[in-house]
ROKE-140743 format. One record per residue: residue in one letter; z, y, x of N, C-alpha, C in turn. Coordinates in steps of 0.05 Angstrom, whole numbers, plus 5000, padded with zeros to 4 digits. Last residue first. Example, Ala and Ser with C-alpha at 12.3 -4.5 7.8 and 13.67 -1.06 7.14 Angstrom:
2
PT  residuo  n_zz  n_yy  n_xx  ca_zz  ca_yy  ca_xx  c_zz  c_yy  c_xx
PT        s  5142  4955  5257   5143   4979   5273  5157  5001  5258
PT        a  5156  4886  5264   5156   4910   5246  5156  4934  5264
% end
This chain:
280
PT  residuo  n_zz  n_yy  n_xx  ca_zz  ca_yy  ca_xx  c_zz  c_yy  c_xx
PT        x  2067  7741  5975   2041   7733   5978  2033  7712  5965
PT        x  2118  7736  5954   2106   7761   5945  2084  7751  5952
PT        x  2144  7687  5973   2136   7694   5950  2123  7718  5941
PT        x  2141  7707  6030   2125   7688   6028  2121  7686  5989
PT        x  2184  7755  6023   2148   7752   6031  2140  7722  6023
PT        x  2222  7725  6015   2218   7739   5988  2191  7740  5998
PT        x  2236  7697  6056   2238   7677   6030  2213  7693  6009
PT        x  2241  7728  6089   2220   7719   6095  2215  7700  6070
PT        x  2287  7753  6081   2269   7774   6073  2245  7759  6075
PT        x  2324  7713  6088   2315   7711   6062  2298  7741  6058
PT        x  2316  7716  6146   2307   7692   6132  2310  7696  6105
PT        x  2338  7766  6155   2312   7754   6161  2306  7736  6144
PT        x  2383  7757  6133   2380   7783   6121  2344  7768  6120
PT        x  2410  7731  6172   2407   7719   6151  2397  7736  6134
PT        x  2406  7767  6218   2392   7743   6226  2392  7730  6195
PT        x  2446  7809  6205   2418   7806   6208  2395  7784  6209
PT        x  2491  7769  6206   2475   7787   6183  2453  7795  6182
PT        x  2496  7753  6259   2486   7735   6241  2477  7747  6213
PT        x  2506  7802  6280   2481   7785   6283  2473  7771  6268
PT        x  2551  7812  6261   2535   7827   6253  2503  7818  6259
PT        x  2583  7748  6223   2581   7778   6251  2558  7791  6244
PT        x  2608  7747  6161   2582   7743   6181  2583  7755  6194
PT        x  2660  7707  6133   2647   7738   6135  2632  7734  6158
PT        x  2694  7685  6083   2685   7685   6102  2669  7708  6101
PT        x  2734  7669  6022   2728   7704   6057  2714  7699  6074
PT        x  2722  7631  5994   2736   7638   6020  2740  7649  6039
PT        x  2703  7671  5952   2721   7652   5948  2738  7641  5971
PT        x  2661  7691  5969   2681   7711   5951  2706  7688  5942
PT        x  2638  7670  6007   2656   7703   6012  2671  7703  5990
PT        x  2620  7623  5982   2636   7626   6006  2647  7650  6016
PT        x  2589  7647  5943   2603   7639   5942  2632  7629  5958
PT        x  2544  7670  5982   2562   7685   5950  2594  7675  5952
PT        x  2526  7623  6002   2539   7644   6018  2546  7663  6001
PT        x  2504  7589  5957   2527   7584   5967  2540  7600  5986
PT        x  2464  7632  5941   2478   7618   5926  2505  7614  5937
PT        x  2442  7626  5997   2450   7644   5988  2460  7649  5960
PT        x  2420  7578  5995   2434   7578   6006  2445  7600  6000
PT        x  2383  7569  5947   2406   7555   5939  2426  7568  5959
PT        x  2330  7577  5943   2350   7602   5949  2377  7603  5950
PT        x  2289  7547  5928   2304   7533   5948  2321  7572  5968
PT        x  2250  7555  5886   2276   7537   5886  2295  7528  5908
PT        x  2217  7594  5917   2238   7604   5897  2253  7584  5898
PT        x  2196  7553  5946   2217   7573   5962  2235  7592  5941
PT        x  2172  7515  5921   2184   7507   5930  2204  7523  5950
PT        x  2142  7555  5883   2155   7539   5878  2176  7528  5895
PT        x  2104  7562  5934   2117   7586   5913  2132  7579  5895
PT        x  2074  7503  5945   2084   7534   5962  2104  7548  5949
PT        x  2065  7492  5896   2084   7480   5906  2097  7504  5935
PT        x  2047  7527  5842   2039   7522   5856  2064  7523  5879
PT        x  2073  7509  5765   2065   7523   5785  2062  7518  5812
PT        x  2096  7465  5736   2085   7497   5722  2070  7512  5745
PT        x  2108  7429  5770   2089   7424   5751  2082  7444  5741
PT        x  2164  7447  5795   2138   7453   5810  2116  7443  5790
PT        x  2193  7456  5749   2185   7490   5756  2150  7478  5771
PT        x  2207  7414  5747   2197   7426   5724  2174  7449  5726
PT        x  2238  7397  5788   2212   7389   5781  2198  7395  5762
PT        x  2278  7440  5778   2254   7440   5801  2227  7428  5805
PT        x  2303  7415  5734   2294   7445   5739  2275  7449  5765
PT        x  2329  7370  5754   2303   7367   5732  2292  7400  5731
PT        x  2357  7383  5794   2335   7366   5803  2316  7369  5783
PT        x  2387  7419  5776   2382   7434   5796  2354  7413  5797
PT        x  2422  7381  5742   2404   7399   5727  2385  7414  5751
PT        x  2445  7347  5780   2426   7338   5757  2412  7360  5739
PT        x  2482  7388  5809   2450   7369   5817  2433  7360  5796
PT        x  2521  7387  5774   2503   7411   5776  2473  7403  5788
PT        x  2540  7339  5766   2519   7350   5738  2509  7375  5753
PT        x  2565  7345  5816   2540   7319   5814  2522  7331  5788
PT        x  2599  7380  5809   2582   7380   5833  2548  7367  5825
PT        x  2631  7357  5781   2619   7382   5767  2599  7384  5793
PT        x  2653  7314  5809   2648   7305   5779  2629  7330  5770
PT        x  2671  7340  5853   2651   7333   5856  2637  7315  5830
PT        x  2727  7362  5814   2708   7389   5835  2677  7362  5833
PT        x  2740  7314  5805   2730   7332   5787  2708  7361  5790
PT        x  2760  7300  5853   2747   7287   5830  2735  7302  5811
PT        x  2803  7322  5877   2775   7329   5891  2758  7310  5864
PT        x  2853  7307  5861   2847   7335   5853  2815  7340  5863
PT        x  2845  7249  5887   2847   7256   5859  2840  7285  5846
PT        x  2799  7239  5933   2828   7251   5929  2819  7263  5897
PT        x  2776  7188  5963   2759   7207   5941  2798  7217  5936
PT        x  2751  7181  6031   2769   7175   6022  2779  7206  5985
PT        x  2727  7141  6063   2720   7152   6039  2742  7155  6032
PT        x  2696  7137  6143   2728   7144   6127  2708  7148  6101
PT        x  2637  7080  6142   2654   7104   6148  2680  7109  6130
PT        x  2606  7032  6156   2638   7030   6141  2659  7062  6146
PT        x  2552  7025  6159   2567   7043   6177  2597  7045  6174
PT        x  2535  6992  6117   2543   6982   6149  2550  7000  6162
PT        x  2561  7013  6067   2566   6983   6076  2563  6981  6105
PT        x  2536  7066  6081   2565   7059   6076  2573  7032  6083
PT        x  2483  7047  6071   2485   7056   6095  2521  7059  6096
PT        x  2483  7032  6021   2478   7016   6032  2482  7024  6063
PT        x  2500  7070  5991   2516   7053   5993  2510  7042  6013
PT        x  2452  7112  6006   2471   7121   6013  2498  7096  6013
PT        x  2417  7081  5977   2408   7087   5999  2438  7089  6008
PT        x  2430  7090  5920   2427   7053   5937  2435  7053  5964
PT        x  2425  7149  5916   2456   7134   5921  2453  7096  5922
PT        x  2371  7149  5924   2381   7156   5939  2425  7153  5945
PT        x  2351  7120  5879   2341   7108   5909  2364  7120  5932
PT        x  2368  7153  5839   2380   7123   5846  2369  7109  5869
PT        x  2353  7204  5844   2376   7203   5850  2381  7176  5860
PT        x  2290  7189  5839   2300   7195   5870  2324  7183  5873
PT        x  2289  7168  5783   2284   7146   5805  2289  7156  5837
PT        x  2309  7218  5762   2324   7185   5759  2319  7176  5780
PT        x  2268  7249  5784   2297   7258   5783  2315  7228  5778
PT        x  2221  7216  5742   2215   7225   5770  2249  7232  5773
PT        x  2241  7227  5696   2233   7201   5712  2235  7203  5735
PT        x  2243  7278  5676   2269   7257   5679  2264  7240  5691
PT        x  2194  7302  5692   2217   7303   5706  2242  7283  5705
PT        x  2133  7256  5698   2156   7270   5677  2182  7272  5706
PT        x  2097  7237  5738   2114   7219   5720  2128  7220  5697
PT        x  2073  7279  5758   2060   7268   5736  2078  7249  5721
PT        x  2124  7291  5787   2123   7302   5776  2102  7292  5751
PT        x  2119  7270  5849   2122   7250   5826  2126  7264  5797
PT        x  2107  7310  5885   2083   7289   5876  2086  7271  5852
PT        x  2150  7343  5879   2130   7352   5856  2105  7324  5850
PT        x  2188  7300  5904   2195   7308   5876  2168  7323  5862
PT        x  2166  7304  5948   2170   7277   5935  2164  7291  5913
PT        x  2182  7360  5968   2155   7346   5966  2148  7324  5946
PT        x  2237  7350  5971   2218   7372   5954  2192  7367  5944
PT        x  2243  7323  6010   2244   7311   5977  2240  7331  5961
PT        x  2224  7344  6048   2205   7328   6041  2216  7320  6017
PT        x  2268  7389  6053   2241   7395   6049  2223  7379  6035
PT        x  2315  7346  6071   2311   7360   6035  2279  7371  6029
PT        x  2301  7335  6116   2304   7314   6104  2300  7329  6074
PT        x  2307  7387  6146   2275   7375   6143  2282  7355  6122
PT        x  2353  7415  6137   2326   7429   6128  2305  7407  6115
PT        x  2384  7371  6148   2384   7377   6127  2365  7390  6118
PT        x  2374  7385  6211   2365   7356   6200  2363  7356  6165
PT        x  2405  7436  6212   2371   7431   6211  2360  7404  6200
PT        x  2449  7414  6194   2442   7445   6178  2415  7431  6186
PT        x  2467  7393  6240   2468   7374   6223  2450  7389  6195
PT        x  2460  7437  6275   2438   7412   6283  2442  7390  6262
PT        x  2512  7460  6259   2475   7470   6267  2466  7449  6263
PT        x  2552  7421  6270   2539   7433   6245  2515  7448  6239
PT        x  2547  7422  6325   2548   7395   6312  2533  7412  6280
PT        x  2560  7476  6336   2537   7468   6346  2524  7439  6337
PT        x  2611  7479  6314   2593   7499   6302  2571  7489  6315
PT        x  2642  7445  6346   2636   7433   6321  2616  7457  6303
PT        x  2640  7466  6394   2625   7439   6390  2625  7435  6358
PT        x  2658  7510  6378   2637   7514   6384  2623  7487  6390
PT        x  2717  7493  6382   2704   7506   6350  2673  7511  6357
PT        x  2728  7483  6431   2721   7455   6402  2711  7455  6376
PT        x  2688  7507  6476   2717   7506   6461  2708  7486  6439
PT        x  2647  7563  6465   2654   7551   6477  2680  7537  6464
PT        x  2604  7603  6424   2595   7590   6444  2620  7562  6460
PT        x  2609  7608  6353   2625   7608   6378  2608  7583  6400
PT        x  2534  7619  6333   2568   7606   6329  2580  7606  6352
PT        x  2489  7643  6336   2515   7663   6338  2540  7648  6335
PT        x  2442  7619  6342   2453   7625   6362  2474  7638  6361
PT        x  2421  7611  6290   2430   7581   6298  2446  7589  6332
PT        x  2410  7664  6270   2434   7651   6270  2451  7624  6276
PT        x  2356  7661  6305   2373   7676   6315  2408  7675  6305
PT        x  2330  7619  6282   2342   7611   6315  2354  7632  6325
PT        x  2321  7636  6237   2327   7611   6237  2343  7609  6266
PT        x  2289  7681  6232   2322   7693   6232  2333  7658  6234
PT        x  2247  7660  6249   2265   7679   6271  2291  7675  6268
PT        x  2220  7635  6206   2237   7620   6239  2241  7625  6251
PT        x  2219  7684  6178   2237   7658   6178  2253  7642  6197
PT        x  2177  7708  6206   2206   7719   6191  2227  7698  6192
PT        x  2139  7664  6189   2147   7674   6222  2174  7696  6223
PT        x  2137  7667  6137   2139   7640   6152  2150  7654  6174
PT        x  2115  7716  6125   2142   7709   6120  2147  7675  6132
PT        x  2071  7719  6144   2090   7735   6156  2116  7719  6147
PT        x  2047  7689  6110   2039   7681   6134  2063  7692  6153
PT        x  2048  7716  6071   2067   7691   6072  2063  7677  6094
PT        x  2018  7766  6076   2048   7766   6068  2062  7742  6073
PT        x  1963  7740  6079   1977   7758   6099  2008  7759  6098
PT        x  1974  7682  6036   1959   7708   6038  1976  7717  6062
PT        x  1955  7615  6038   1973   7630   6043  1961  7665  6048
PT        x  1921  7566  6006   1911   7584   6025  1940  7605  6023
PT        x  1922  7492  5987   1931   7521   5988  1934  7546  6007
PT        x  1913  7449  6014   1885   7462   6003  1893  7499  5994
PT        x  1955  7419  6039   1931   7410   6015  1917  7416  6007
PT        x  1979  7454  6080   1959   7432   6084  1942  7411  6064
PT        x  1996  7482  6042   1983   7493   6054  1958  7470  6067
PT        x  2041  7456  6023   2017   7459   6002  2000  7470  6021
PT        x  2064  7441  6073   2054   7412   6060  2030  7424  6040
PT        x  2089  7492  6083   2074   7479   6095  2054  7452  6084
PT        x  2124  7494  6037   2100   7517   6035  2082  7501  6054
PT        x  2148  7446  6041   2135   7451   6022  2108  7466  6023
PT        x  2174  7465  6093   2172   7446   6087  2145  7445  6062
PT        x  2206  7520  6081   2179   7516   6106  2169  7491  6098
PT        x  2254  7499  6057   2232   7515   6041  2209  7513  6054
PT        x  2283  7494  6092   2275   7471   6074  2252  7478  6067
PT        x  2318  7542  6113   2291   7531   6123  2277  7514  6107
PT        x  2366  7538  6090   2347   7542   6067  2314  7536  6092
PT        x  2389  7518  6125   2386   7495   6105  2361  7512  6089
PT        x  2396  7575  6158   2389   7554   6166  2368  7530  6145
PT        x  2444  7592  6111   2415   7607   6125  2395  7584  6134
PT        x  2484  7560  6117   2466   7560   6095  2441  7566  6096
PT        x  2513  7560  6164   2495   7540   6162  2472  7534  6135
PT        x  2541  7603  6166   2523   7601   6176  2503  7582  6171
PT        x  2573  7600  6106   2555   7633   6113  2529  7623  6137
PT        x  2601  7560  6117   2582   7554   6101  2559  7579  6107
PT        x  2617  7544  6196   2623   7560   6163  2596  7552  6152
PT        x  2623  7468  6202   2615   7500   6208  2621  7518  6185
PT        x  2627  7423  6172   2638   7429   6207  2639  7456  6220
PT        x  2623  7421  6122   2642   7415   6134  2657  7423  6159
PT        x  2561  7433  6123   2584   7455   6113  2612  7451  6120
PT        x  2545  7387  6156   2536   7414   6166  2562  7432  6149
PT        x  2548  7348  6112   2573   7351   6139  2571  7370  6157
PT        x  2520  7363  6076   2560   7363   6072  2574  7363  6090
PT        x  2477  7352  6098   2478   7376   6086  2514  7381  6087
PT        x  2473  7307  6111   2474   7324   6138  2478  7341  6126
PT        x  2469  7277  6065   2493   7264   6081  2498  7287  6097
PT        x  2420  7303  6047   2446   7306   6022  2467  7301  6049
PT        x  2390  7275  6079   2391   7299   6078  2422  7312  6064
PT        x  2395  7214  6061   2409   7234   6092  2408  7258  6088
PT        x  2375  7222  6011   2399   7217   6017  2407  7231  6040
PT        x  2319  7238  6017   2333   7259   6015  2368  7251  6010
PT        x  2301  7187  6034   2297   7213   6054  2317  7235  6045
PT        x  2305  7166  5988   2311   7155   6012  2320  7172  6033
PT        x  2279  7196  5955   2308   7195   5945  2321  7190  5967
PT        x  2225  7191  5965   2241   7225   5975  2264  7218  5970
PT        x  2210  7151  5949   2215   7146   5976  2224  7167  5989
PT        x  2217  7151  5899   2239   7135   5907  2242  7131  5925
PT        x  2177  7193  5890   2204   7198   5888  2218  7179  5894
PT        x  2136  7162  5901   2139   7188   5926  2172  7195  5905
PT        x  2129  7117  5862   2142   7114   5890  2149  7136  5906
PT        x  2126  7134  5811   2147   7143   5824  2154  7126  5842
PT        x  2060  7122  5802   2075   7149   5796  2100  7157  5809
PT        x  2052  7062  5810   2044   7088   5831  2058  7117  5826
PT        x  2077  7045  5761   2091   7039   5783  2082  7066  5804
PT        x  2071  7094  5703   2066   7070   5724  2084  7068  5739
PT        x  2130  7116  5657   2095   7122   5671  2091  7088  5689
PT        x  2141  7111  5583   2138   7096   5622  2119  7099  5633
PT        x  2172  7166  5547   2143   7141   5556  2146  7146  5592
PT        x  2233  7175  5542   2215   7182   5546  2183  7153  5548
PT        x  2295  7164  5525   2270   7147   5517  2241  7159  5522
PT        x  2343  7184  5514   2318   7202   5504  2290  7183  5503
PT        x  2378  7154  5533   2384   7160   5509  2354  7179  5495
PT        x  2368  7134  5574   2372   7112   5554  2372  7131  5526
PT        x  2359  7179  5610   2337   7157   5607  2344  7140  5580
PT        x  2412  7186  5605   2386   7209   5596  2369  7188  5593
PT        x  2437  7145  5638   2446   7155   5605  2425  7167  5592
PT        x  2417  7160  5682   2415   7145   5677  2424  7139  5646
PT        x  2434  7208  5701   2413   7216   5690  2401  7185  5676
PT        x  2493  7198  5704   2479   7216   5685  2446  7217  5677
PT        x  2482  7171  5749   2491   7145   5723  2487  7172  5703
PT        x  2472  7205  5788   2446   7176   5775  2457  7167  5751
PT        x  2508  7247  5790   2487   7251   5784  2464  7226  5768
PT        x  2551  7206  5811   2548   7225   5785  2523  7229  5782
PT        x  2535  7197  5859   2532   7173   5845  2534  7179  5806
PT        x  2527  7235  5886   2499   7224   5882  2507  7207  5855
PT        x  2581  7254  5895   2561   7269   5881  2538  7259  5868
PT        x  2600  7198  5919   2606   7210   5892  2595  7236  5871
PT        x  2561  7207  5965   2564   7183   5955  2583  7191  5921
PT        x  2581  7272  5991   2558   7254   5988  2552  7234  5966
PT        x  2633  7264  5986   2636   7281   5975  2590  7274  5970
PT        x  2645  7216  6025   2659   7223   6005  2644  7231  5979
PT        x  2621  7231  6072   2607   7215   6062  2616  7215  6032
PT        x  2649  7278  6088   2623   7291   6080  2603  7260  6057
PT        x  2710  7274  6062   2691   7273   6084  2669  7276  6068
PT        x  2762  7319  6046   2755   7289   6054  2741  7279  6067
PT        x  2757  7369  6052   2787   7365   6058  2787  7336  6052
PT        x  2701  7383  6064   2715   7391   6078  2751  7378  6079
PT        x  2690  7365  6019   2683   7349   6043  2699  7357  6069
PT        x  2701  7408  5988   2712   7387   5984  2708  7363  6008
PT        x  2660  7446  5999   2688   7459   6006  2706  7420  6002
PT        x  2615  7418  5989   2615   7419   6015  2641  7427  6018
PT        x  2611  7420  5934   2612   7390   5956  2617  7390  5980
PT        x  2607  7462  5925   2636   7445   5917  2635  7420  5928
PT        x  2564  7479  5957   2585   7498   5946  2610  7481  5951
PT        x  2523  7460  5926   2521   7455   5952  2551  7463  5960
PT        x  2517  7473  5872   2537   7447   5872  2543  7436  5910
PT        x  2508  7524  5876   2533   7521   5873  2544  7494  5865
PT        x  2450  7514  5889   2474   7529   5911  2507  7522  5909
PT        x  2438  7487  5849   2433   7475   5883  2465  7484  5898
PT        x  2444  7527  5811   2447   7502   5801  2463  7485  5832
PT        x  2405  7565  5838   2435   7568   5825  2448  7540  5822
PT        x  2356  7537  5843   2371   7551   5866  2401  7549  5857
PT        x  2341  7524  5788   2341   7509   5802  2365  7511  5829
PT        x  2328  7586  5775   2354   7560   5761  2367  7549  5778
PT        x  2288  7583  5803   2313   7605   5805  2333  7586  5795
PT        x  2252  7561  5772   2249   7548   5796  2280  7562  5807
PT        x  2250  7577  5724   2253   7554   5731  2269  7544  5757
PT        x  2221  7621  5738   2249   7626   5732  2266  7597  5725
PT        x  2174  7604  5758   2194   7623   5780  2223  7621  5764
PT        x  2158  7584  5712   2160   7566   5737  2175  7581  5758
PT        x  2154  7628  5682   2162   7597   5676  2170  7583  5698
PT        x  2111  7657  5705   2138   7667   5701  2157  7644  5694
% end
């Protein structure tokens, strides 16, 4: 029960900093709203470190987090610019795929999946390709709803494996482990700024929105790795990753958006396949 309600946090936390990063990317850029989220988040948790003083694990302990930080930069990069380009309602569905990730990886470690989560995997990557098919087919709004798909999937896989990262480095302690991603992952993210020299451009009233963005991450990250040490990474890693429906809450009730009726269905799927795979 610790670990599921942990792991729920986690979602909340995700969803609604996925939320403010993404409505704000929208009126700067995704690298923007990326690169100042991340960068909140490290120098917070970088204070934590100084100020709590935990014991130093090894070196072996948090390489799988400094090498999920890497991985889960881009992810973070495709996540903002998937919400940017497309509605949030569709591309959330999608992102939460992430979750396959994990369940798959524990499965391939020794964890046996019951009838129910076997189903709910294949639930999933229905309603996955049935709302990756309902954005406007033609026109500029349908290149940029088909840009945002495929930026939504790349986000699946890149976040999945820092899911991953994050429980392997979990012997480290959460604060450790969560430090050493965030800061691999905003190095990562400058360093790809330096040579890609993309638009940044941080707008004063948007400062604060991604100032509250970044602490929401920082709790969303130490709550997940928390959750997956309490409990088994399959089932863990799909309670914590409900985030998108978090952020599709949020996106109706804040910017009206609203789901055709396919795509309701089709997002109905994928989190009926969320809940099987945790019921099994």
């Amino acid at each position: 029960m610790t670990a599921a309600l942990l792991a729920l946090l986690a979602s909340f936390s995700w969803g609604t900093s996925d939320f403010l990063a993404g409505l704000e990317s929208r009126r700067s850029t995704a690298w923007t709203a990326a690169l100042a989220g991340q960068a909140v988040a490290s120098a917070t948790l970088l204070v934590l470190l100084a100020v709590i003083s935990p014991a130093r694990p090894g070196l072996s302990a948090v390489v799988a987090p400094a090498v999920g930080g890497v991985v889960g930069a881009f992810g973070v990069l495709l996540g903002y610019k998937a919400l940017a380009l497309a509605d949030m309602s569709v591309v959330s569905p999608i992102i939460a795929g992430a979750a396959l990730v994990p369940v798959t990886w524990g499965i391939a470690s020794g964890e046996r999946p019951g009838s129910l989560q076997v189903l709910g995997i294949g639930v999933t990557l229905i309603g996955i390709v049935v709302i990756s098919r309902g954005g406007p087919a033609t026109g500029t709004a349908g290149t940029r709803s088909r840009a945002g798909i495929a930026a939504a999937v790349g986000c699946a896989l890149t976040l999945g494996l820092f899911l991953v990262a994050l429980d392997y480095g979990g012997d480290a302690g959460a604060l450790y482990t969560v430090t050493v991603a965030r800061t691999a992952a905003v190095l990562t993210l400058a360093a790809a700024a330096v040579v890609a020299r993309p638009a940044i451009r941080l707008r004063r009233r948007g400062a604060p929105v991604l100032l509250i963005a970044g602490l929401f991450i920082v709790a969303a990250n130490l709550l997940f790795t928390s959750a997956a040490t309490h409990g088994y990474l399959s089932v863990v890693g799909v309670l914590g990753w409900l985030n998108p429906a978090v952020t599709m809450v949020w996106a109706a009730a804040v910017l009206g958006e609203r789901l055709r009726r396919s795509q309701l269905v089709a997002a109905a799927l994928v989190f009926s396949g969320i809940v099987l795979l945790t019921a099994g």
